[in-house]
VOBA-1610 file (N, C-alpha, C; in pm, whole numbers, padded with zeros to 5 digits, always signed):
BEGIN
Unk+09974+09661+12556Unk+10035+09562+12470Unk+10029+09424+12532Unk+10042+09400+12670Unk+10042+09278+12740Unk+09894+09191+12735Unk+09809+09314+12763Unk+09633+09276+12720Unk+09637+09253+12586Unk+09699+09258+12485Unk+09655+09227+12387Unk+09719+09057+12389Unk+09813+09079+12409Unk+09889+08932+12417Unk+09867+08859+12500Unk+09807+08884+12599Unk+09750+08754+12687Unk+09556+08725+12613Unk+09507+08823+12574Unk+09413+08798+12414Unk+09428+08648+12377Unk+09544+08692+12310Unk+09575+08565+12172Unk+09608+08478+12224Unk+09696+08490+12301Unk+09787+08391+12379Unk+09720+08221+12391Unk+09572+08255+12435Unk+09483+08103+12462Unk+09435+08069+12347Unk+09392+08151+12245Unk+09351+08106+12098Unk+09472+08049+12030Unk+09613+08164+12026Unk+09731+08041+11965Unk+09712+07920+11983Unk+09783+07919+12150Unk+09752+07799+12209Unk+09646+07664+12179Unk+09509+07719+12146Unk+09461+07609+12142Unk+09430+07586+12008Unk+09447+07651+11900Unk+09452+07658+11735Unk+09596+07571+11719Unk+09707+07480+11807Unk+09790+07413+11781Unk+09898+07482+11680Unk+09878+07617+11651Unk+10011+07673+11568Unk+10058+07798+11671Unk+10199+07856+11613Unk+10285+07872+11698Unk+10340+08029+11653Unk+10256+08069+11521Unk+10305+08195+11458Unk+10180+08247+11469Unk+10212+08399+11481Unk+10106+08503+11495Unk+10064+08533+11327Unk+10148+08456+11232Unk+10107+08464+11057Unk+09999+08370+11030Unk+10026+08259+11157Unk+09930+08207+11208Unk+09773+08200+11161Unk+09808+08270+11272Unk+09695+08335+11375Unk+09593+08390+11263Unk+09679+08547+11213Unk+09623+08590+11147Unk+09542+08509+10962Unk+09545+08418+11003Unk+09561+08340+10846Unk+09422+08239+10851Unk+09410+08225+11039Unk+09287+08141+11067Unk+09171+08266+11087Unk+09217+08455+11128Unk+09118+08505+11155Unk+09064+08576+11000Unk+09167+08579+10881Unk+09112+08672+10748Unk+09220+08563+10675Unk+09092+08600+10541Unk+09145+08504+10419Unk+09256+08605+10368Unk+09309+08525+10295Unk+09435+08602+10200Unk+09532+08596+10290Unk+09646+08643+10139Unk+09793+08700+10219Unk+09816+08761+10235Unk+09672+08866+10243Unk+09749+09044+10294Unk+09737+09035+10456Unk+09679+09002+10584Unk+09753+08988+10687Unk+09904+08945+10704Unk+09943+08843+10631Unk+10079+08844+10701Unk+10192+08864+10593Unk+10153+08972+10502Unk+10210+09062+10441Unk+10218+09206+10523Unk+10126+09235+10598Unk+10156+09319+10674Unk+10195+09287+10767Unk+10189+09201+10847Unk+10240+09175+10920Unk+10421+09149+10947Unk+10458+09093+10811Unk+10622+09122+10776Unk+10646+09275+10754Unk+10559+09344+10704Unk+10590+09498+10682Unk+10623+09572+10816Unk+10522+09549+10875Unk+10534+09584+11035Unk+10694+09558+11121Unk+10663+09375+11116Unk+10797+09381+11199Unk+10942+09428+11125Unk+10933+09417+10964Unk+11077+09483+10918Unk+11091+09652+10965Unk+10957+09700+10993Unk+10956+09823+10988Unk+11016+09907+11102Unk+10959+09800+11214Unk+10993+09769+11372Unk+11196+09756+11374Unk+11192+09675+11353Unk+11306+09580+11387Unk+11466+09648+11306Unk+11432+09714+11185Unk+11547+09742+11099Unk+11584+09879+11178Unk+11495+09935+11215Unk+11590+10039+11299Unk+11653+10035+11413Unk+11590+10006+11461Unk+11626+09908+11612Unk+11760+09837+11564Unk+11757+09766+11453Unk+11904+09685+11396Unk+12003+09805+11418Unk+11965+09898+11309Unk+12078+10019+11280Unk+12138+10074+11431Unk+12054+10121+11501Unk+12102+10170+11632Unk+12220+10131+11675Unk+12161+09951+11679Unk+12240+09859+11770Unk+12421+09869+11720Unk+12386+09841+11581Unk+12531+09823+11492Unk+12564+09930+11514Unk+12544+10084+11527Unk+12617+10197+11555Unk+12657+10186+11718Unk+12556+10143+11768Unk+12624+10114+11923Unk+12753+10072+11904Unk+12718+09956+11849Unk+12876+09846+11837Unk+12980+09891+11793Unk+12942+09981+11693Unk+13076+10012+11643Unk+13178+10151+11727Unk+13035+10222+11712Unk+13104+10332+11860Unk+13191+10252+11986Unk+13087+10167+12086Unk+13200+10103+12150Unk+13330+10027+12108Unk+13329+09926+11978Unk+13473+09903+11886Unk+13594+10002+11927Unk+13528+10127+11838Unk+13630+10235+11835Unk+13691+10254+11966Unk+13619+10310+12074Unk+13646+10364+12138Unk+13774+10227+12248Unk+13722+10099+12243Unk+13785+10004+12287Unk+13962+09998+12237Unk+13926+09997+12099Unk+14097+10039+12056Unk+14159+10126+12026Unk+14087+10258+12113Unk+14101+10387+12176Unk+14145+10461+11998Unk+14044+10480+11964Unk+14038+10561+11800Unk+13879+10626+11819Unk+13889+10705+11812Unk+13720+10814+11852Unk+13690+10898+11799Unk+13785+10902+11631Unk+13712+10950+11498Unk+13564+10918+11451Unk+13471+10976+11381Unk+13380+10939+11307Unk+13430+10829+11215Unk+13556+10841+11159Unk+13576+10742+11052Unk+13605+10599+11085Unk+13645+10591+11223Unk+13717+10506+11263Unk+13593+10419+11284Unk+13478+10531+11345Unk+13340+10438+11433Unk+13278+10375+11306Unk+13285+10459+11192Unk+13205+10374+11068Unk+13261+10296+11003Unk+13419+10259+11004Unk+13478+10151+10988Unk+13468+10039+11038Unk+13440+10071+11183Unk+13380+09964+11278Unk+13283+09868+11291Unk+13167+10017+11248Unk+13008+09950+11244Unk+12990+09860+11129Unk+13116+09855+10969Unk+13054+09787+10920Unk+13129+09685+10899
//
């Protein structure tokens, strides 16, 4: 993953823009690159979200010492 990003890294750079929607927009016509490219990172990122907020709310609970299920999903939201 790092080889790929040190790749682009000098083409961003010297193409003067700053998004990889970018990027992709100077290498293929259309808006289906960075249509996928939003697909990708929501696809990435929304679970990774969910985790986090159940983290949070588990620790919540447990902070104002309540360590029901109901209590943790009261928390998380």
């Amino acid at each position: 993953m790092l080889g790929v990003l040190l790749l682009f890294a000098q083409k961003i750079r010297n193409s003067g823009r700053y998004a990889l929607g970018d990027l992709f927009s100077l290498r293929a016509s259309g808006s289906g690159p960075r249509i996928v490219a939003t697909a990708v990172t929501l696809a990435i990122t929304i679970p990774i979200l969910m985790i986090q907020l159940r983290a949070a709310g588990t620790s919540t609970a447990l902070l104002i010492g309540a360590s029901s299920d109901g209590t943790e999903v009261i928390c998380t939201c």
